[in-house]
Structure formats: C-alpha cells, structure tokens
C-alpha positions in Angstrom: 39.0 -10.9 0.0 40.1 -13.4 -3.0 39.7 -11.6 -6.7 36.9 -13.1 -7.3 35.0 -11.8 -4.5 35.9 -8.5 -5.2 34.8 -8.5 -8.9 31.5 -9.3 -7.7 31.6 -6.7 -5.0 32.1 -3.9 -7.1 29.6 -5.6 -10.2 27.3 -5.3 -7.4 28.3 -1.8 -6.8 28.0 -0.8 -10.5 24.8 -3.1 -10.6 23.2 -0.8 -7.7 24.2 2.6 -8.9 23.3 1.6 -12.9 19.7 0.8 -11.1 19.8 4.5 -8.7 20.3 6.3 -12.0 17.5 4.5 -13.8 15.0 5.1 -11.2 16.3 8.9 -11.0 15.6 9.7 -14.4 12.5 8.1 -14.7 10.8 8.2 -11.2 9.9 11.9 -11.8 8.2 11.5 -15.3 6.0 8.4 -14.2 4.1 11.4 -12.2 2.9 12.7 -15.5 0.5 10.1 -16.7 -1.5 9.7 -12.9 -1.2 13.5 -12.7 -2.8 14.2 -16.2 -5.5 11.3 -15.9 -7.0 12.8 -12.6 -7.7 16.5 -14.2 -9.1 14.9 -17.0 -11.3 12.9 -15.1 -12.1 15.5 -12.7 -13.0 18.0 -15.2 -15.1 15.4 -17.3 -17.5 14.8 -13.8 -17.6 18.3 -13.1 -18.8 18.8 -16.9 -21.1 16.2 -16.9 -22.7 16.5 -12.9 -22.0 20.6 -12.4 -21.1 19.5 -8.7 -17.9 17.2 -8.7 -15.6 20.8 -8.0 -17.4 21.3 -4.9 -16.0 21.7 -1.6 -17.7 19.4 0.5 -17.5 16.7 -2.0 -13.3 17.3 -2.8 -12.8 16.9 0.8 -15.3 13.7 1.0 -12.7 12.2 -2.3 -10.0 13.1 -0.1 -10.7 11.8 2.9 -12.2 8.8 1.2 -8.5 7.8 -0.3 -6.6 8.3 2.5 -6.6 4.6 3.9 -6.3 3.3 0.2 -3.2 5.2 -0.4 -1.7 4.3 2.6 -2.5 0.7 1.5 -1.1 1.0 -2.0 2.2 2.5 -0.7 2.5 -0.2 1.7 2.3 -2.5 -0.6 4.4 -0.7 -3.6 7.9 -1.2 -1.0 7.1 -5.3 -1.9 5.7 -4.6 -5.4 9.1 -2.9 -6.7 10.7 -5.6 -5.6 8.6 -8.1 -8.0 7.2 -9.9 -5.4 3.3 -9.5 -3.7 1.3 -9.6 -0.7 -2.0 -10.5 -0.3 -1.7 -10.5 3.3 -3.0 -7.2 4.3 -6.4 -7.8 4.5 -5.8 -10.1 7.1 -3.1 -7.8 8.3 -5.8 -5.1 8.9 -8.6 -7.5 11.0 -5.9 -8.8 13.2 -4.8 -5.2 14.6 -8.6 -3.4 14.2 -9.6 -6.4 16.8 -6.2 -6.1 19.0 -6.4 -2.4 18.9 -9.9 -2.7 19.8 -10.1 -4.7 22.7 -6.9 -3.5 24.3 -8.0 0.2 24.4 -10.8 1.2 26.3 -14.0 -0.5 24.9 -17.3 -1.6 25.6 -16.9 -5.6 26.2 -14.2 -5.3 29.0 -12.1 -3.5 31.0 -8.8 -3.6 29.2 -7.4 0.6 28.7 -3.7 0.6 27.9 -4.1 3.4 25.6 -0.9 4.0 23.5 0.5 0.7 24.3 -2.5 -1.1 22.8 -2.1 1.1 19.9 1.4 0.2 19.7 0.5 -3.8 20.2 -1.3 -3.7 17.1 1.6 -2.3 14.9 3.7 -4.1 16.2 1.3 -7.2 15.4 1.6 -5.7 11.6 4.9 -5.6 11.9 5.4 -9.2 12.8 3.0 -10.4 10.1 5.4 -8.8 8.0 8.3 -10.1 9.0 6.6 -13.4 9.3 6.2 -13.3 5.9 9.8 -12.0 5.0 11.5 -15.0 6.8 9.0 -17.5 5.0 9.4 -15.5 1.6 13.6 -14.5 2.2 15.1 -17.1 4.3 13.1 -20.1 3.3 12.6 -19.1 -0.2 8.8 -19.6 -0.6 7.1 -17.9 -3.0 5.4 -14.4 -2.0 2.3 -15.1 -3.5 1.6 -18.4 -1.4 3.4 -17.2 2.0 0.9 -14.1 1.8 -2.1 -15.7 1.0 -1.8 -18.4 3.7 -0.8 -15.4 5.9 -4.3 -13.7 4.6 -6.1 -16.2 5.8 -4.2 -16.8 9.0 -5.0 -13.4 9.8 -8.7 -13.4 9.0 -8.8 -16.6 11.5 -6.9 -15.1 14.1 -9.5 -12.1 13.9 -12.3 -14.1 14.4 -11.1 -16.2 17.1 -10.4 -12.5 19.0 -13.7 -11.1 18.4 -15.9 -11.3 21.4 -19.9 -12.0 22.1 -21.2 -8.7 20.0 -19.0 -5.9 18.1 -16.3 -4.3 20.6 -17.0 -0.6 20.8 -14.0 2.3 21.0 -13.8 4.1 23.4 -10.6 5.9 24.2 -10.0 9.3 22.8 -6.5 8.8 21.4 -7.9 6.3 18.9 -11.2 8.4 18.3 -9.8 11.7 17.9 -7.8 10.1 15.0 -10.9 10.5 13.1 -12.7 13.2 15.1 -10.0 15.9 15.1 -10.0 18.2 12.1 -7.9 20.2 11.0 -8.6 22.6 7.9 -11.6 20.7 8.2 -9.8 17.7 7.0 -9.8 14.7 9.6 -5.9 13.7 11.0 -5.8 10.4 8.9 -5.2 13.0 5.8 -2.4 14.3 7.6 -1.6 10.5 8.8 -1.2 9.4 5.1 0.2 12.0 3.6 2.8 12.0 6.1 3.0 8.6 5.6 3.5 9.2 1.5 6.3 11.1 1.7 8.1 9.4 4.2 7.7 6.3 2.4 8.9 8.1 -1.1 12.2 9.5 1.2 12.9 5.8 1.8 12.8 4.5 -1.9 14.4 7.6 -3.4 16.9 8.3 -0.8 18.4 5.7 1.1 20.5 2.2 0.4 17.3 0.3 1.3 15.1 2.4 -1.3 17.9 1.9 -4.1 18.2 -2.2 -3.2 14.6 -2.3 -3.4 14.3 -0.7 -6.6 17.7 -3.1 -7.6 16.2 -6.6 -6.5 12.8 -5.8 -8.9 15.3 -4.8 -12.0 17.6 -7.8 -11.5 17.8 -9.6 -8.5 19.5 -12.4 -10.0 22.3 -10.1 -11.2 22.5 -8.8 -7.1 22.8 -12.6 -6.0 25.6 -13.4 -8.6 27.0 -10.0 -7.6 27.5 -11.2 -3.7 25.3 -9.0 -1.9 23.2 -9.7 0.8 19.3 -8.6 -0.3 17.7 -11.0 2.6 17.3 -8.3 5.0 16.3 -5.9 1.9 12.8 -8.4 2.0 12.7 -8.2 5.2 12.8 -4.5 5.8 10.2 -4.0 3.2 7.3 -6.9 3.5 7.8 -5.5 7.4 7.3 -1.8 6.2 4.3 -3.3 4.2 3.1 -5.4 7.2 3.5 -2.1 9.9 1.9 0.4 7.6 -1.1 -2.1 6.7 -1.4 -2.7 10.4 -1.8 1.2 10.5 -4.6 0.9 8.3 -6.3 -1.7 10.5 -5.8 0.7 13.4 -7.3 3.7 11.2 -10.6 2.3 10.0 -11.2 1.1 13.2 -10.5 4.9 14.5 -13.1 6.0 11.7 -15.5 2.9 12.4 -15.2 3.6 16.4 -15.5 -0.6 16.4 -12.6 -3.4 15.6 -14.4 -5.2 12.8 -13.1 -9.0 11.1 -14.2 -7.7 8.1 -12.6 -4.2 8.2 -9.8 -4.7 4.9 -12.4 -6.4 3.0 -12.2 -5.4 -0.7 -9.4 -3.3 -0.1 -6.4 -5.5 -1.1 -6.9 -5.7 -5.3 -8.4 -1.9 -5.6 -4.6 -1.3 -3.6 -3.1 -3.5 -6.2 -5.0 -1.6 -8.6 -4.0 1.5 -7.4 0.0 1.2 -7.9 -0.2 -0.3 -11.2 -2.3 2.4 -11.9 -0.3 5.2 -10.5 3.0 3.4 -12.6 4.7 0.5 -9.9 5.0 -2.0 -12.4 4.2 -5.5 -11.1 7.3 -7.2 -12.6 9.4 -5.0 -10.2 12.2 -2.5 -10.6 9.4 0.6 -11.4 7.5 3.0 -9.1 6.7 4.5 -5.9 4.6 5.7 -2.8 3.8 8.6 -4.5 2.7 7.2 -7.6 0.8 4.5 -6.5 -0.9 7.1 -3.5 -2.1 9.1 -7.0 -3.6 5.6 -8.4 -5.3 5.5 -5.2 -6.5 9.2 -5.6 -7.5 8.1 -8.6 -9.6 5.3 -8.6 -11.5 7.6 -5.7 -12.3 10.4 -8.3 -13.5 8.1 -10.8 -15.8 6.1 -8.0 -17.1 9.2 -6.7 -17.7 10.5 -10.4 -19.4 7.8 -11.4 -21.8 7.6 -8.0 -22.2 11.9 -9.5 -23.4 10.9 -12.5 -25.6 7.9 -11.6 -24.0 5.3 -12.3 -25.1 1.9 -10.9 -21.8 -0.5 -8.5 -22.2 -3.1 -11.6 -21.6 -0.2 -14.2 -19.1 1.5 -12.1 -17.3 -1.7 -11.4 -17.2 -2.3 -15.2 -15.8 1.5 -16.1 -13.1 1.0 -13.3 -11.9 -2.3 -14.6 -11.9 -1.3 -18.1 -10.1 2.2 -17.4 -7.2 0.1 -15.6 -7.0 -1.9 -18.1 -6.5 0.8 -20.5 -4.1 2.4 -18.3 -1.9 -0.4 -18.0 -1.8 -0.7 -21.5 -1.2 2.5 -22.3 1.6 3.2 -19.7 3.4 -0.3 -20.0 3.8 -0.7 -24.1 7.1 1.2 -24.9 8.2 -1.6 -22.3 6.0 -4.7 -23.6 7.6 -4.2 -27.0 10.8 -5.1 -25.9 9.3 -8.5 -24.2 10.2 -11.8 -25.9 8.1 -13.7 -24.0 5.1 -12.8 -21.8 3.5 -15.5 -19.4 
C-alpha cells in the first residue's frame, strides 16, 4: 500500500467515525419533535371528538400504521443515503400477485405454502438489487432507475393477474392478519419487529454507519478510497425485501393479490420519514423516526375522519401540517444553506 493510499484509508476511517459520532449525538433527540407532535395531536382530537382515547379506535390507528411504517423504514435505509425509490409501489403488486397465486388460491391449483411466501421476497429483493446495480454500478440516477422500475412492476402485476381476482386461501398467509394477539393482529408484531431491527442495523453496524456516511458526504468516501457500491446495494435491497413484505401483508389482510395493492402508499411513506426527521438530502434519520411519521400521519387521518372532516379538507390539513413540520424541524440546518435548488 503506496502513501497515498493509505492517507486516504485512514481519511476514510476518520471520515466514517466523524459521521458515527454525528448520528450518535443527534439520532436520539430527533425522537423529540415526532414524539411531542403525536400527544399534541392526540390530545387535541380527544378534546375536540371525546372519543379519539378509546380503545377500540387506538388499536384501529395502530393497526392502521403498521404497513405504512414498515414502508417508511424501508425506504429511510435509501433516503439516508440521499438517494430515493419510487419503486415500491410496484414492488408491492408484483409480490401481492406472486404470493397470491403460488399459495393456495381460488383460480388454480398451485399450494407451495412457505416457499411461495418466500418467492415473493425474494421477488422484492431482486427488484431491489435490480435497482442497486442500475443505480451503484451503472451510475444512473435513483430517481429515474426507480421510477422505471415502478412501472415495470405495476406491468409485471398485471400481466400475472388472472381471469377475476385470485382469492387466499392458505392459513399461513391468512393467519398473518387473523391471529391476534393482545387483540392486536401479528402484522403489529411484524412491523415493530421489523422497526427495531431495522434501527439495530443503522445505529449498530458498519453498513448502518456507511449509510448514514454516504448521505453526509459521499464524495468525501469516494476520494477517501472506500468501496460504498455494495453499501447501495445492501440498502435499496433491504428497501426492495421489506416493501415486498408489505405486498405480501396487505394481501394477508385483503385475503386477495391485488395490482393496485401499494396504490397511494409511496409519497404518504415519503411523507412519513421526512416527517418523523430522515432528511431527504441524506446523512439524517432513521427506522424509528420515520415509523413515528408514519404513526403520525395515521393519528391526524383518523382525527380528522373524528371530527368530520371531509378527504379534500383532510388532504389539505395533512399537506399543510408537513409542510410546517419540515420547516420547522429543518431551519437551524437551512440557515446554513448557500444555495437551495
């Protein structure tokens, strides 16, 4: 190893651990804002409807964010890096319709069980690393890769979907929705499962710190020598499995594979990790926080149905309270911006 290559090693090294001790000191106060925002609201509903603190209704917000949080952490392991994908609603039609007719169903004969379960994440997978190769190795940009890949998957979808709407029938996919426990359904238990693992990966391991590393200065890693390719890779494939998940869960809770089954679920997921603090220039953030934006943005739409409001009114408090949010959690940043584009 020449001098020069070992400079850069160990600027890399510094580069890395200068980034780890960022994101330690600040992951753990971004909590805070999400945190404080959701008793707020929560209070405010249950002020203004008498009804919001029920049971039955905390368990129907729960159960209702479950998917979407799995979603925005999926998506927060690309965000962090500064990049995007837009791929995951197509993601989710391409394994609801894989899962579907490979498990026992009601337009053929096909029952593999777990291995049709496992098909379709690994078919999440592979749109993930499809995109990573196109993204990583041929240097495309994220946001065109994944919205070609969108689409791909929404075709793809379609082409699989039979004469009339393939019914579920096998028990391991149902009882994903049917069993309760606590009287919570297991997709609670999925995603929170799911939540933590994925904050263990970003807070705790060399991938979670090169992630974080590429979104505060990937030039800077680059110059430094060190490899970040299969950093992309790992994470647009975490995003990929984990949204294939979510294909395979609303199917579970549908009991049908369904083209249109991620419909309008890709920008509230967006929404939901800006919201809960992943910053979409990269380098801020997490599965937790985002999981709380998605929490979030389920309290205020369940609120707002509470109190009457109309989906025009709602979708016009919901805009304007991220907006805010944004704004308000982004501008000791923004000041020090020269230039924003």
């Amino acid at each position: 190893m020449d001098a020069a290559t070992s400079m850069n090693s160990k600027t890399g090294a510094r580069s890395l651990t200068l980034f780890g001790e960022i994101r330690s000191k600040s992951s753990w106060t971004q909590f805070a804002g999400p945190i404080v925002a959701l008793i707020v609201l929560s209070v405010g509903f249950q002020l203004v409807s008498g009804s919001f603190f029920t049971i039955d209704n905390l368990k129907s917000v729960i159960e209702a964010a479950a998917v979407p949080a799995i979603l925005a952490a999926a998506i927060s392991f690309v965000v962090i890096m500064g990049s995007i994908d837009l791929s995951v609603e197509g993601t989710m039609a391409t394994t609801s319709m894989i899962v579907a007719l490979l498990v026992s169903n009601g337009v053929n004969g096909n029952d593999y069980g777990m291995v049709g379960l496992l098909a379709a994440l690994a078919v999440g997978l592979g749109f993930g690393f499809f995109n990573a190769v196109l993204n990583a190795m041929l240097q495309m940009p994220s946001l065109i890769v994944t919205l070609g890949t969108w689409f791909v998957g929404l075709g793809i979808a379609a082409v699989l979907f039979p004469s009339r709407v393939p019914q579920i029938n096998d028990p391991l996919i149902l009882n994903l929705a049917r069993v309760r426990i606590f009287d919570l359904s297991l997709i609670v238990y999925i995603a929170l499962a799911v939540i933590i693992v994925s904050q263990l990966v970003l807070n705790f391991t060399r991938l979670g710190r090169m992630i974080y590393a590429i979104g505060g200065d990937e030039g800077l890693l680059v110059a430094s020598g060190l490899r970040i390719r299969w950093v992309k890779i790992a994470a647009f494939s975490i995003c990929g499995l984990l949204a294939g998940m979510c294909g395979v869960l609303l199917s579970a809770q549908l009991s049908t594979g369904n083209v249109n089954i991620g419909n309008g679920l890709l920008f509230p997921a967006i929404s939901a990790a800006v919201l809960g603090g992943t910053v979409l220039t990269g380098g801020r953030g997490g599965a937790i926080q985002s999981a709380l934006g998605a929490l979030l943005l389920e309290v205020l739409n369940n609120g707002l149905i509470q109190i009457g409001a109309g989906p025009y009114t709602r979708h016009i408090i919901s805009g304007a309270v991220i907006v805010v949010a944004v704004a308000a959690g982004g501008w000791h940043r923004r000041r020090k911006l020269r230039v924003v584009k």
